[in-house]
C-alpha positions in Angstrom: 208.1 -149.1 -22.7 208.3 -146.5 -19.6 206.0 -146.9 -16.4 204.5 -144.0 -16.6 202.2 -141.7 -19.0 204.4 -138.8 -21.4 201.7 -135.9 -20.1 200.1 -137.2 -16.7 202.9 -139.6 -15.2 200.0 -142.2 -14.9 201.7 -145.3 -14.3 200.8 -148.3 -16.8 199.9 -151.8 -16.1 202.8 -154.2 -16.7 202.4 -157.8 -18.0 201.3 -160.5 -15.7 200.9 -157.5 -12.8 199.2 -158.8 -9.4 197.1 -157.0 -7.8 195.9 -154.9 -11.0 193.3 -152.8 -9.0 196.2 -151.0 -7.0 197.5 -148.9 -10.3 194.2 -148.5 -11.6 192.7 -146.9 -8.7 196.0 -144.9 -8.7 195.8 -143.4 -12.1 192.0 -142.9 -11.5 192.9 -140.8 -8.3 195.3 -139.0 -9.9 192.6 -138.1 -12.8 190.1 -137.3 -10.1 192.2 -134.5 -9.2 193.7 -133.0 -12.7 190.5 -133.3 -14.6 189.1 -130.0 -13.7 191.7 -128.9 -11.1 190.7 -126.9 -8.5 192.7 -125.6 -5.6 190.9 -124.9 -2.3 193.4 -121.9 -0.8 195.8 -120.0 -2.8 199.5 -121.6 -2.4 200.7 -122.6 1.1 204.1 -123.2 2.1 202.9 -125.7 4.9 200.7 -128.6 5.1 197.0 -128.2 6.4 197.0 -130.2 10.6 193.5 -131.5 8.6 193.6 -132.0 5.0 190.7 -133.4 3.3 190.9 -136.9 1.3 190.6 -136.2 -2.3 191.5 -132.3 -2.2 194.3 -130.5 -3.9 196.4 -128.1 -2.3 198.8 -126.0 -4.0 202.6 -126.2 -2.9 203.9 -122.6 -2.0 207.7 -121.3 -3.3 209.4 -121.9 -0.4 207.7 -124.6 1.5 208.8 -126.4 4.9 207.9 -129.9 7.0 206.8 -132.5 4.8 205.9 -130.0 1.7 209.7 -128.9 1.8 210.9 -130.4 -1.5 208.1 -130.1 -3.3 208.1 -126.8 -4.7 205.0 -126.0 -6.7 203.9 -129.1 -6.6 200.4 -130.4 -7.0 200.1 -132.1 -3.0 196.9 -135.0 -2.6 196.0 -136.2 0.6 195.2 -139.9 -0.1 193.7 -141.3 3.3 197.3 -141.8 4.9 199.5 -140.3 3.0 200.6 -137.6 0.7 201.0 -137.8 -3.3 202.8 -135.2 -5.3 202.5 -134.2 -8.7 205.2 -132.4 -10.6 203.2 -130.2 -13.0 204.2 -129.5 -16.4 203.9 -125.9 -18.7 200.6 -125.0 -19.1 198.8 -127.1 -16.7 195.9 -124.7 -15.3 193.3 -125.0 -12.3 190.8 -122.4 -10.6 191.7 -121.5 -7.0 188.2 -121.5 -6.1 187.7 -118.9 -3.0 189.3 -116.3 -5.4 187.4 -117.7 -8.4 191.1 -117.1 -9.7 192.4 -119.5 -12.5 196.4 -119.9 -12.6 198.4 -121.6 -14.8 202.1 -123.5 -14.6 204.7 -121.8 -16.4 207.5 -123.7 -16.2 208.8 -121.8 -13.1 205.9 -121.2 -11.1 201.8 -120.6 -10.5 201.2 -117.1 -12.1 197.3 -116.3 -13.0 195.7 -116.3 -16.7 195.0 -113.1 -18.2 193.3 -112.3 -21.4 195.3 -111.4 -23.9 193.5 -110.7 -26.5 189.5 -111.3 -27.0 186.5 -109.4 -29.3 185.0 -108.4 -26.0 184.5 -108.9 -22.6 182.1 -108.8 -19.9 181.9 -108.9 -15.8 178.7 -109.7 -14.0 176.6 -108.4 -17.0 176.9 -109.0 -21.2 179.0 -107.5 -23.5 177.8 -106.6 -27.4 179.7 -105.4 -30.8 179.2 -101.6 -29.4 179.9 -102.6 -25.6 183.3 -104.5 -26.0 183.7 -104.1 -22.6 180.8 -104.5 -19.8 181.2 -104.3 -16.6 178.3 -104.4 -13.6 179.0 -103.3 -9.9 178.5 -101.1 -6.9 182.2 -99.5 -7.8 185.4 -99.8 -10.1 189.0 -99.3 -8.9 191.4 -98.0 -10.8 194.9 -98.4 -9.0 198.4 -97.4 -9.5 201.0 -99.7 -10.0 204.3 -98.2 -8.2 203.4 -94.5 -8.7 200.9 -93.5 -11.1 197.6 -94.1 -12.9 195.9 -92.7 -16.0 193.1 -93.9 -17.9 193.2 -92.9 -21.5 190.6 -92.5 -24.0 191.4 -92.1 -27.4 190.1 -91.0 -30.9 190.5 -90.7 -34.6 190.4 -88.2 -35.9 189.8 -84.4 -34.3 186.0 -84.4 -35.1 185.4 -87.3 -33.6 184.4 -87.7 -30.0 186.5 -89.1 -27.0 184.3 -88.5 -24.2 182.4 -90.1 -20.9 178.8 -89.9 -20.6 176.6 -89.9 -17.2 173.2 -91.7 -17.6 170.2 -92.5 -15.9 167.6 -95.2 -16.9 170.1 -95.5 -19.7 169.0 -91.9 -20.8 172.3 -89.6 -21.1 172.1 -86.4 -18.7 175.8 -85.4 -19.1 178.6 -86.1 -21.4 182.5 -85.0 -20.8 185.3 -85.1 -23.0 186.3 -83.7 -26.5 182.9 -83.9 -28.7 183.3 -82.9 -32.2 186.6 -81.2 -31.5 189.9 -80.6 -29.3 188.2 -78.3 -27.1 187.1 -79.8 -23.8 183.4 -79.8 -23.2 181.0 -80.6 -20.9 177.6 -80.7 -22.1 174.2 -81.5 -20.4 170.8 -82.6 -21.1 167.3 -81.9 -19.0 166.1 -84.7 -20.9 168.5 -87.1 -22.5 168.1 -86.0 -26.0 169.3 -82.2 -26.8 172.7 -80.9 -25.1 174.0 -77.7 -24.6 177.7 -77.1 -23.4 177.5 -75.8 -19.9 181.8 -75.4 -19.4 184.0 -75.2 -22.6 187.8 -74.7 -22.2 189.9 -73.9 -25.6 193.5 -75.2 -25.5 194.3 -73.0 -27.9 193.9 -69.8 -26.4 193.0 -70.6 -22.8 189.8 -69.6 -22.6 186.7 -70.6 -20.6 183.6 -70.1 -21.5 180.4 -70.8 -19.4 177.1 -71.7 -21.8 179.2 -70.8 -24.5 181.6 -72.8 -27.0 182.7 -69.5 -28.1 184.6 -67.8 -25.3 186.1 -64.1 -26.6 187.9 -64.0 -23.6 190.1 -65.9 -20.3 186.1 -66.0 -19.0 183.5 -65.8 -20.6 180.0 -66.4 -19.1 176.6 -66.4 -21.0 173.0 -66.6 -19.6 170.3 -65.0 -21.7 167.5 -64.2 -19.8 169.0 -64.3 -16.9 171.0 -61.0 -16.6 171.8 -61.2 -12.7 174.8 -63.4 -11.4 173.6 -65.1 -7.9 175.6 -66.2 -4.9 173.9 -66.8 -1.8 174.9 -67.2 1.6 172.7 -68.8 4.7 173.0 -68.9 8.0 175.6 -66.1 7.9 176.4 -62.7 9.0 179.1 -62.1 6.8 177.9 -60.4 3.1 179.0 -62.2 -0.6 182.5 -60.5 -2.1 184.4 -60.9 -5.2 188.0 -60.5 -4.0 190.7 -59.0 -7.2 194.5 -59.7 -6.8 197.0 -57.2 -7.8 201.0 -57.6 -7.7 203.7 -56.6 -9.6 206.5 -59.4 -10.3 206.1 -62.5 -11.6 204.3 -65.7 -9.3 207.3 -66.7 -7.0 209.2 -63.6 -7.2 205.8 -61.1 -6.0 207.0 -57.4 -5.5 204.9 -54.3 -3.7 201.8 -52.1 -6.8 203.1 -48.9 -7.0 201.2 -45.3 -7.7 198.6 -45.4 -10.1 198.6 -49.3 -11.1 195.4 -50.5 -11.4 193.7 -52.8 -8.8 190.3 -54.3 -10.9 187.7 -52.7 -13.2 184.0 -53.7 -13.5 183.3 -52.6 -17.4 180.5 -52.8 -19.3 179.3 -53.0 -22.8 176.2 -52.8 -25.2 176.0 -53.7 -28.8 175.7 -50.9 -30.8 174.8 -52.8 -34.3 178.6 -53.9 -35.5 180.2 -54.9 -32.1 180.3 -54.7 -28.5 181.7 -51.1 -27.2 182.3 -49.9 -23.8 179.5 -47.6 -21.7 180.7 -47.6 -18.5 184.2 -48.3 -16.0 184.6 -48.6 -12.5 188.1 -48.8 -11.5 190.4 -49.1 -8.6 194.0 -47.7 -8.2 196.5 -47.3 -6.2 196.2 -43.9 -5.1 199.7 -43.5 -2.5 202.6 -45.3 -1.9 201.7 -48.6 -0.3 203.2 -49.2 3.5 203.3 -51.9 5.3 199.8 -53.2 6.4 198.1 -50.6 4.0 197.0 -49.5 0.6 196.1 -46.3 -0.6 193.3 -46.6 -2.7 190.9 -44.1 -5.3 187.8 -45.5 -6.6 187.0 -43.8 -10.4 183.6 -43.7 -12.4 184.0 -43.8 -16.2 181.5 -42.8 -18.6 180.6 -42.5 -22.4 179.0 -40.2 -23.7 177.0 -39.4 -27.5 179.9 -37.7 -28.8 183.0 -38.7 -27.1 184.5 -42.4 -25.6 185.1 -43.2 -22.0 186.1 -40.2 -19.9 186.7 -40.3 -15.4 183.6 -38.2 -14.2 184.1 -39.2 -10.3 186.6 -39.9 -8.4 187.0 -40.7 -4.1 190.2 -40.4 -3.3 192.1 -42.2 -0.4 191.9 -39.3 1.5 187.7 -39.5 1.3 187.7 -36.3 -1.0 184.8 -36.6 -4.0 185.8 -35.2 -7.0 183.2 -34.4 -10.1 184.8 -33.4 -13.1 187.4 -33.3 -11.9 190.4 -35.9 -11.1 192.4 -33.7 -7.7 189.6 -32.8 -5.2 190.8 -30.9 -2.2 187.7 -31.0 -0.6 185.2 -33.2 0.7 183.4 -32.4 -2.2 185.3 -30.9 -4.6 182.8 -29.7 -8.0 184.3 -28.5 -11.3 180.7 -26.8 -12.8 178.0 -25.5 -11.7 176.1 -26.8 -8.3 172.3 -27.1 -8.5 169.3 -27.8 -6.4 166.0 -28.2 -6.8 163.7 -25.3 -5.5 161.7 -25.7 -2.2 158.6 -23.4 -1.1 158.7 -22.3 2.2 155.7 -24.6 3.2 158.0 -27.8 1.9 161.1 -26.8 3.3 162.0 -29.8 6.2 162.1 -28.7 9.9 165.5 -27.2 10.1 166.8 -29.1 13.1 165.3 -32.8 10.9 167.6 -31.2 7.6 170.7 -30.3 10.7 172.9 -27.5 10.8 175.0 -26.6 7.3 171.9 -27.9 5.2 171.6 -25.9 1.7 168.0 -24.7 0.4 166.9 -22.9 -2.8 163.5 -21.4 -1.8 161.7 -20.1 -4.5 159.2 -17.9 -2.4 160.9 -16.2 -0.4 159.9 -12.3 0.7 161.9 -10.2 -1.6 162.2 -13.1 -4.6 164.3 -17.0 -4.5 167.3 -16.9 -2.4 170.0 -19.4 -0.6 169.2 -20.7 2.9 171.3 -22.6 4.9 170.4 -24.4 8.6 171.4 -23.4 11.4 170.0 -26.4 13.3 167.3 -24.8 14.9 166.4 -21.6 12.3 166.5 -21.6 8.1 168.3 -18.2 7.3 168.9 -16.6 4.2 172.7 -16.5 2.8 172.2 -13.2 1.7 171.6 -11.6 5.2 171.4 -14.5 7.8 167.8 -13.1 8.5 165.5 -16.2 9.7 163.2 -17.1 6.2 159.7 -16.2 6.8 
């Protein structure tokens, strides 16, 4: 029969032994460390100048003085000395300031995980629906060597693979793809109906704000409220919309040219069937672009009852305003008729307030209506610069 235990390396009590007490308090001090083994640092590779009778320490890799061929050992300061005890696979014990537990492995200390449980739970309970419950302040997330993704997956493509915000337990916000492949995020004023405030389709890469049905690369709808609001405080500078125009590809960007397009603001209406156009504003490229400049005409599109969208305006680059037509060569170039309103004499402004160059119709004028004009002090008549009295 051997000395010593198969599992523990307890030794035994031989036959006619003296001084019985000796291997018995042994084996029980041996016990009074496995049973329950806790650790009170993670693994050293040197002894503690203090170590405390009755404690475990755990034997680093690489360890040095008196540890130094004990390797992973399991080292117990009994009152004058050290005892070491080789462990064997699948010995276990807590290293209690981590609350970590670590088992042998033939080789070395390396820490339990789970490998495969029905649920789990951290600082709060877990249930059939919450498989995994955690309570905190925070959760980390980290990379191991480069990257980190969390995944959540579904079934099937009407199913739901999403993350939901709550409050009180109530759900105020829900992201993810619900009920399709489309992203969505959805939210709730009081935890019980949703509406999808930002929907993106994969498909055709659109965006649609308060709408799952986006008919274009942005589409944004907000019945009853028909204005679009940005403000700005504490600022002198006013609100912009900036459009981007190039020719080329992104990389390789090359110089608009005559006539390209800058942006349009158009609008439709619904006319019954589908959504036509009523109105364009458009900006183009109205010269050769130079170095630190850009030629540019701004153009008024309208529809009318019996005809599509036709340019009624135009300001050129050079400041000329063109109605009806599309090549003014004057500051205000007309192609029609020009009208204004009739003034009596007694309504006509004081000629110097109107300023010099003014045009008047006056309708009771001695000798029937006529043309007047300013001269900055005096209104005349066009048809024989008399003063109009």
């Amino acid at each position: 029969m051997t000395s010593l235990s198969s599992n523990l390396n307890l030794p035994f009590l031989v036959a006619s032994q003296a001084d019985k007490h000796v291997t018995v308090n042994e084996c029980l001090a041996i016990l009074d460390c496995l049973v329950q083994l806790t650790f009170g640092s993670a693994a050293m590779d040197t002894a503690p100048a203090q170590p405390i009778t009755g404690k475990c320490y755990l034997v680093g890799e690489q360890p040095k003085g008196i540890w130094q061929a004990y390797p992973h050992h399991i080292a117990i300061w009994q009152n004058t000395g050290w005892t070491f005890l080789q462990p064997q696979t699948g010995w276990n014990g807590v290293i209690a300031p981590e609350r970590r537990k670590v088992v042998f492995d033939g080789a070395g200390w390396v820490d339990i995980h789970v490998q495969q449980s029905d649920r789990l739970s951290i600082n709060t309970g877990a249930d059939s629906n919450n498989r995994l419950s955690l309570r905190g302040h925070s959760t980390l997330l980290s990379h191991e060597g480069s990257h980190h993704r969390l995944k959540i997956n579904k079934a099937n493509q009407s199913d739901v693979a999403s993350l939901i915000f709550e409050s009180g337990f109530n759900g105020y916000a829900e992201m993810g793809l619900v009920g399709s492949n489309q992203f969505n995020l959805k939210v709730s004023a009081n935890g019980q109906t949703y509406a999808s405030a930002l929907f993106i389709d994969p498909m055709k890469q659109r965006l649609g704000l308060w709408t799952d049905a986006p008919e274009g690369p942005l589409h944004l709808v907000r019945a009853g409220e028909p204005i679009i609001h940005e403000r700005v405080d504490n600022t002198a500078s006013a609100c912009e919309t900036v459009f981007r125009k190039a020719r080329g590809a992104i990389g390789t960007l090359s110089a608009v040219q005559l006539n390209d397009g800058l942006a349009s603001e158009a609008t439709t209406g619904f006319d019954g069937t589908s959504y036509i156009q009523g109105g364009l504003l458009r900006w183009a490229v109205d010269g050769p672009p130079v170095a630190g400049r850009l030629p540019t005409r701004l153009e008024l599109w309208t529809a009318s009852s019996g005809q599509g969208l036709s340019e009624r305006a135009r300001v050129t680059a050079s400041g000329n305003l063109g109605l009806g037509t599309i090549n003014p060569t004057a500051r205000l170039h007309v192609a029609g008729q020009i009208r204004t309103n009739p003034s009596s004499k007694a309504t006509l402004p004081a000629a110097n307030a109107a300023g010099a160059g003014t045009i008047a119709y006056v309708s009771d004028e001695i000798g029937g209506p006529v043309l007047a004009f300013s001269d900055g002090s005096q209104w005349r008549r066009v048809t024989d610069r008399q003063v109009v009295s």
